[in-house]
N, C-alpha and C positions, 0 to 999 in steps of 0.2 A: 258494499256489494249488494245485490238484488237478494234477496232470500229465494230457496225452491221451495216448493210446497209439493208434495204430490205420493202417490202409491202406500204400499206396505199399511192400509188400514188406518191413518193417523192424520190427527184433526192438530191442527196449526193456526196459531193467533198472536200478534203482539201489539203492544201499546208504546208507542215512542213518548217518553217521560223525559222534560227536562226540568231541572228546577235545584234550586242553590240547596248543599248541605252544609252543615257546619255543626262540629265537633269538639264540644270543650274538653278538657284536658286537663283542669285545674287539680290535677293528684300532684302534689309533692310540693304544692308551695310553700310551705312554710319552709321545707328544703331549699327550695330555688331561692327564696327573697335573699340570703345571706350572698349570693354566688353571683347572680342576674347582672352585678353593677362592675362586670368589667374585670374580676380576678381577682377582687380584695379577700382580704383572710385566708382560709383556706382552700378557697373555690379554685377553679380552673381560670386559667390567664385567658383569656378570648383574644386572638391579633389575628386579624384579615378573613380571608374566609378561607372553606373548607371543600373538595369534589365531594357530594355525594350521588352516590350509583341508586338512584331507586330500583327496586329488585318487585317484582309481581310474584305472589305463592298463595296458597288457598290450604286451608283444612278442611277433610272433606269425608264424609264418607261418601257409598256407591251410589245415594238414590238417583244422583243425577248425570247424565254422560255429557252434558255442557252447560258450560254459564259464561257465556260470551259478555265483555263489559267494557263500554269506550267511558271515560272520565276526557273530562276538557280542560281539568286544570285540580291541580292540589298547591294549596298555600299552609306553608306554617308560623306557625304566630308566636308570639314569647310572651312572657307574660307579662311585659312591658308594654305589649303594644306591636312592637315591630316585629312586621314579617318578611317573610323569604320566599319566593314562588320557585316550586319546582318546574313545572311546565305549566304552561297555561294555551297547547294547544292539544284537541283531540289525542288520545291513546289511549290505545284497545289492548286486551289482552283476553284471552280463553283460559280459564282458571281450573278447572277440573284435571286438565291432565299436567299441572302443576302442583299438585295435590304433594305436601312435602317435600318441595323441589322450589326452587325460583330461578328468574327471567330477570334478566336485566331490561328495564322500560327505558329510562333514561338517564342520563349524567348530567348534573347543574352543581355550578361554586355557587355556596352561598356563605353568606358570615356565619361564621363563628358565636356560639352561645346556646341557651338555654330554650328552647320550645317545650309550650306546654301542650297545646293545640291545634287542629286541621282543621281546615277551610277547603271542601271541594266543588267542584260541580260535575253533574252525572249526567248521563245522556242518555239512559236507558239501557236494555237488557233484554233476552230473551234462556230466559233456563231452559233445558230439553230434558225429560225424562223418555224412558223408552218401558213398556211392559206389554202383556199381552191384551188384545181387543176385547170386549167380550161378544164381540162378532165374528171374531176367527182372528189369525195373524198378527201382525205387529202393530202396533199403536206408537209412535214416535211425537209426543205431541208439548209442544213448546206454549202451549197456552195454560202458563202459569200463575199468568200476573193477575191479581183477582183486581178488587172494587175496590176501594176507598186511594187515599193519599198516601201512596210512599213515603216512606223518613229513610235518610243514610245516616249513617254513622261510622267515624273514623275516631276508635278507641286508640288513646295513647296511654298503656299500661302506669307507663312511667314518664316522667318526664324525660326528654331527647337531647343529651347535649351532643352540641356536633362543635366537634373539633379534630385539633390534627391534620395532615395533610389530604387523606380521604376515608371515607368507609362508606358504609352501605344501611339504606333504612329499607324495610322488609316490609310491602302494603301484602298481608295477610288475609282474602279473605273468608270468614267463618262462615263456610256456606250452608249450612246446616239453620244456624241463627237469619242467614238470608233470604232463607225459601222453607222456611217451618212446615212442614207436613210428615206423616208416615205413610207407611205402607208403601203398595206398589203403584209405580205410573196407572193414570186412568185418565177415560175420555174425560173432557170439562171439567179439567181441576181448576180448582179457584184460588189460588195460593197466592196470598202477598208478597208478593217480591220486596224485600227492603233492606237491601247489600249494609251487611257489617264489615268493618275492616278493623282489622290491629293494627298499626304501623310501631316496630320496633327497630330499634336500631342492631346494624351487624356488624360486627370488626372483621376487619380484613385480615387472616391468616398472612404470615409469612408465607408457608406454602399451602392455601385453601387445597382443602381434603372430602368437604359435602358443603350441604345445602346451609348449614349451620354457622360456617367461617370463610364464603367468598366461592366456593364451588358449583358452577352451573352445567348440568346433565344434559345430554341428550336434547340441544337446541337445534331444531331444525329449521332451514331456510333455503333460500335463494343467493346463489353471488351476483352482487347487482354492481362492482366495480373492484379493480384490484390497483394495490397500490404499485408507483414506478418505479420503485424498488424492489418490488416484488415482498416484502416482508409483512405486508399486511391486504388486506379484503375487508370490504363489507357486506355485510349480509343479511336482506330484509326474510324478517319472518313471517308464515303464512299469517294467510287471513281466515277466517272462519265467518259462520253465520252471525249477521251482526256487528263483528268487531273487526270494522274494515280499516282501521288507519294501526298499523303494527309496527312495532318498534323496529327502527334499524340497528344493527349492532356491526362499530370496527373492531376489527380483530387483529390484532397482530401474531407472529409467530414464532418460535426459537428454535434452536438445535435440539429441544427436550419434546416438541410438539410430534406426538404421534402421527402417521398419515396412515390410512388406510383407503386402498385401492387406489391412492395415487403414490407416486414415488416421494413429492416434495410438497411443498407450495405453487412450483412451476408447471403444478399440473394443473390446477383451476384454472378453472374459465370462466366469464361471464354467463347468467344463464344456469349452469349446473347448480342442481337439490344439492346441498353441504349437510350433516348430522354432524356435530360438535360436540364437545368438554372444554369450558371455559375456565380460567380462574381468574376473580379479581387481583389487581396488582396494587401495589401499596400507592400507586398514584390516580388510581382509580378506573384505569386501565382495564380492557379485556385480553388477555391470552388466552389464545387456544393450546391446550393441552392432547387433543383430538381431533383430527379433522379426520371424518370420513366418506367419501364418494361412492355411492354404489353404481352411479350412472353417468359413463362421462362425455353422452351424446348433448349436447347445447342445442341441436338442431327440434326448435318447438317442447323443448323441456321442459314438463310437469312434475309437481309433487304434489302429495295428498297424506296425508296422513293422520291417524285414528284409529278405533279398535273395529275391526271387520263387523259386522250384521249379519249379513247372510251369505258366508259363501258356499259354493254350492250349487248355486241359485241362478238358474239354469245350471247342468253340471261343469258346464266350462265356464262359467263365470262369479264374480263376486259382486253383490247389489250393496253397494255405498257404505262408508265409513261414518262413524262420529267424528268426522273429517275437520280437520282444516286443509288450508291449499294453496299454491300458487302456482300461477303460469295458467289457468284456466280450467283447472279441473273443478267441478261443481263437488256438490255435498252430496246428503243424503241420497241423492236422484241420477248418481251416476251409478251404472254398471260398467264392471273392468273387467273387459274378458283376458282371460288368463295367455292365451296362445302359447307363445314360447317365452312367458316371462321367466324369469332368471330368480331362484329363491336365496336370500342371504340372512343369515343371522346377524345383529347390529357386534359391531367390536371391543363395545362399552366395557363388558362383564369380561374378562381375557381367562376366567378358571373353568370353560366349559370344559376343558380336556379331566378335568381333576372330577366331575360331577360322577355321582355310581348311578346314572343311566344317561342312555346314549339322550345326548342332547340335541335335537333336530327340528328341522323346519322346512317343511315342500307347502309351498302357494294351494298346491290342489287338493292338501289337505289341510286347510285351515279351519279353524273351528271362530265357532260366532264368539267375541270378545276379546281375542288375541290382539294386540298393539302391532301395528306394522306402517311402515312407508311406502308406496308406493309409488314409481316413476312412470310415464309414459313421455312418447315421443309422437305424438299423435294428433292434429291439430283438436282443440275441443269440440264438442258436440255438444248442444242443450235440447234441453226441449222434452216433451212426455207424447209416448213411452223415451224412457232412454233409451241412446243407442250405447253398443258396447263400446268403451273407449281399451284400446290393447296394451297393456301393462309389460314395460319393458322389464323393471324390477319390482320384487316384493321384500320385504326387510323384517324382520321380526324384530320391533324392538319396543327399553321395557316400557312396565308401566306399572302402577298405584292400585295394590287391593288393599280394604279396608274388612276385618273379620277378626272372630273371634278366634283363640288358641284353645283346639281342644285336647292334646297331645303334644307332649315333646320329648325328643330321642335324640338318639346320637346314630348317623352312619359313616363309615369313616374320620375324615376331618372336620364332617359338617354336622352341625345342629340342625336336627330337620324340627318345624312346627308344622303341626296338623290344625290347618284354618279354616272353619265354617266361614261363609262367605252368609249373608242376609237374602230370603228370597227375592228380594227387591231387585238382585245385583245382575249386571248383565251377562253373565257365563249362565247361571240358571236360566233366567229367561229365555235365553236364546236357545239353551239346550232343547226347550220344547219344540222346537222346526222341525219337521220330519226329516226337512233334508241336510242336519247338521250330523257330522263322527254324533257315533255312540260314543256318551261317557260315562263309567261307571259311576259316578258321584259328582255331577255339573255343580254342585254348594261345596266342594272341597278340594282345597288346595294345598299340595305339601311343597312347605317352602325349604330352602336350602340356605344356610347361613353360614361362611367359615369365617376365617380370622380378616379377612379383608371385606368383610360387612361393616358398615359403617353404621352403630346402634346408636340413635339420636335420642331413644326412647326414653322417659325420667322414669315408669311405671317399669317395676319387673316381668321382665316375661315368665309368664307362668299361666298356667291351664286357668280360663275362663277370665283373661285379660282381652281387650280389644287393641290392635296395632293396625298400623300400617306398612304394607312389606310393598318395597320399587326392585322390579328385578324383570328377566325374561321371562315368560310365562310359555312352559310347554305343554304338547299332548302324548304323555308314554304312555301310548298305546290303550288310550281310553283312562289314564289318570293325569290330573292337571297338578304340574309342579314348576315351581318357579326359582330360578339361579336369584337370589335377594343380593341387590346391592346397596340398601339401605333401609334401616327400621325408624318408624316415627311413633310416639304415640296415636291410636286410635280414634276414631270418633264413633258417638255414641249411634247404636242404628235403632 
């Protein structure tokens, strides 16, 4: 897609970089040599090949609200010599609001055996941070990529045996190590962009439960065709700045598949925004565990989705998302005016009833940083200034803070943490807009954790640890608290 460039004080630049990477691997060979040659001794039998689901996730903390990223191809290699190509055309993924979570990219059978190593090629990038100008207002500015020659790097912790019927390998990337800087967004940063990735392997849960054993959260899309049986749909996900070729995903569905806002399966249509809960299946399969609809007009259907910026802004409307999109809704440089949109909370998290404060969410008073979807039914608009585009739906749904624990309690059933958040982060930042809610403390978030939190964490939670909490993020009443539906380890800020 075209990039937009324009308003809110912020200076924008990118460099289109292609050029081969290649990643040795050579940890565990003296391991491997015994194993490599086909299943002798005590090694694994290797016979035919094997699905593997590659899965997109990022470690992250806040400084950056995107890192959009097309690869053209990943090869893995054995230490023999032979390799396996995962894909070897263009795929993009937006890695930030993946943050502790993964996406399924693509599915390929390949043989059976031991890889030490990755071979990929990149296509370039553009990181976005956001802070304040020091001309006044908002500075949004994607000109991160400094001077010299990028390197990638695809670390393989351990060596990868794939075997079995199916599983899943996890491109990780460590985006901290990929965009090295501190402090806050600033004009003409000069930052070498030079994307690291883990690639690990994932087993497939009997029944996947998180991010960890085959569980994918809150994937949002388009239905771009449904099957004649009606028991399955596919559905392309948006696109973002930069990362215009995006993964399709089929889905099929069972008697267990939650629906929200529609009655079955026979209520999609072509055309309609989908929000989902996948699980990989032991054959390398997607099931949806969740489908949800919040908009079930097809007629010129948009989605967009991101953490608000400025709403507000005019008072009846809201100025652009750290967005992605599809159907035509632009990025940054759209305004959505509010009219009669429809406000919904996502149906991810089902213990809002259970929380000890009223859990809510109205469009009109959104605050700058909240996660949400947005629908219109409106043909698009482009061009600067923007015109308002009229927001059918608004959706509150979660997303990834990365902060320190500076307290921790009990209120009823929940564990609550008290989270410094890093000035860098964008609730603070944002909080400085004149025309944002008052918050009593825009760096602090009390998170909500019961027995249906899924704690990925290895590090103890405990006062002056750093985490990452995925969950709804609300406003009671000038304090920001978040229903947690998953803890991951931290990254350092």
């Amino acid at each position: 897609m075209v990039p937009h460039f324009c308003c809110l004080s912020r200076a924008r630049r990118f460099r289109v970089i292609r050029f081969q990477l290649v990643s040795a691997g050579a940890l565990g060979a003296a391991l491997v040599a015994g194993c490599a040659g086909g299943g002798t001794g005590t090694g694994p039998l290797f016979r035919g090949n094997t699905t593997v689901v590659l899965l997109a996730s990022s470690t992250a903390n806040d400084q950056l609200i995107e890192f959009p990223l097309t690869l053209s191809s990943l090869t893995l290699t054995t230490q023999s010599g032979k390799t396996a190509t995962l894909f070897s055309s263009p795929l993009s993924a937006e890695y930030i609001h993946l943050n502790g979570n993964i996406e399924p990219l693509t599915s390929v059978s390949i043989p059976q055996g031991i890889y030490t190593s990755a071979t990929a090629t990149y296509d370039g990038t553009a990181p976005v941070c956001l802070g304040q100008s020091t001309s006044g207002g908002l500075l949004i500015d994607g000109a991160l990529n400094g001077p010299g020659t990028p390197t990638v790097t695809v670390n393989l912790p351990q060596p990868i045996t794939v075997t079995g019927t199916a599983m899943g390998l996890v491109l990780n990337l460590q985006v901290s190590a990929s965009a090295p800087f501190s402090g806050a967004c600033a004009q003409n940063l000069s930052v070498p962009v030079s994307p690291v990735f883990d690639l690990t392997p994932l087993t497939i849960a009997a029944q996947p439960a998180n991010s960890s054993n085959g569980k994918a959260l809150g994937l949002v899309g388009t239905v771009t065709s449904i099957d004649a049986n009606g028991a399955g749909f596919t559905v392309t996900a948006p696109i973002g700045y930069w990362n215009g070729n995006p993964p399709v995903w089929q889905v099929s569905t069972s008697g267990s598949t939650v629906f929200q806002g529609i009655n079955s399966a026979a209520g999609l249509t072509t055309g309609i925004p989908v929000d989902m809960d996948v699980a990989l299946q032991a054959d390398g399969s997607l099931m949806a565990t969740r489908v949800a609809v919040y908009n079930t007009d097809a007629m010129n259907a948009a989605l967009s989705v991101g953490q608000l910026i400025m709403p507000g802004y005019p008072a009846s409307s809201v100025d652009g998302l750290t967005a992605q999109e599809s159907g035509g809704l632009a990025e940054y440089d759209d305004v959505f005016s509010y009219g009669s949109a429809s406000s919904q909370i996502s149906g991810q998290l089902t213990n809002l009833q259970n929380l000890p404060f009223a859990a809510a969410f109205n469009a009109a008073d959104g605050i700058g940083g909240q996660n949400v979807l947005v629908t219109s039914n409106a043909p698009p608009v482009d061009g600067y200034p923007p015109l308002p585009l009229p927001i059918a739906t608004m959706t509150l749904v979660p997303q990834t803070i990365n902060g320190t624990v500076s307290a921790i309690s009990t209120t009823g059933s929940f564990t609550t943490y008290t989270v410094t958040l890093a000035p860098y982060d964008l609730l603070p930042q944002l909080a400085e807009q004149t025309d944002q809610p008052t918050l009593a403390s825009p760096n602090t978030v009390v998170v909500y954790a019961d027995s249906g939190t899924q704690k990925l964490n290895s590090n103890s939670l405990s006062p002056g640890g750093i985490f990452r909490f995925y969950g709804l993020l609300f406003n009671d009443g000038g304090t920001l608290r978040m229903d947690c539906a998953q803890i991951n380890d931290g990254v350092a800020e």
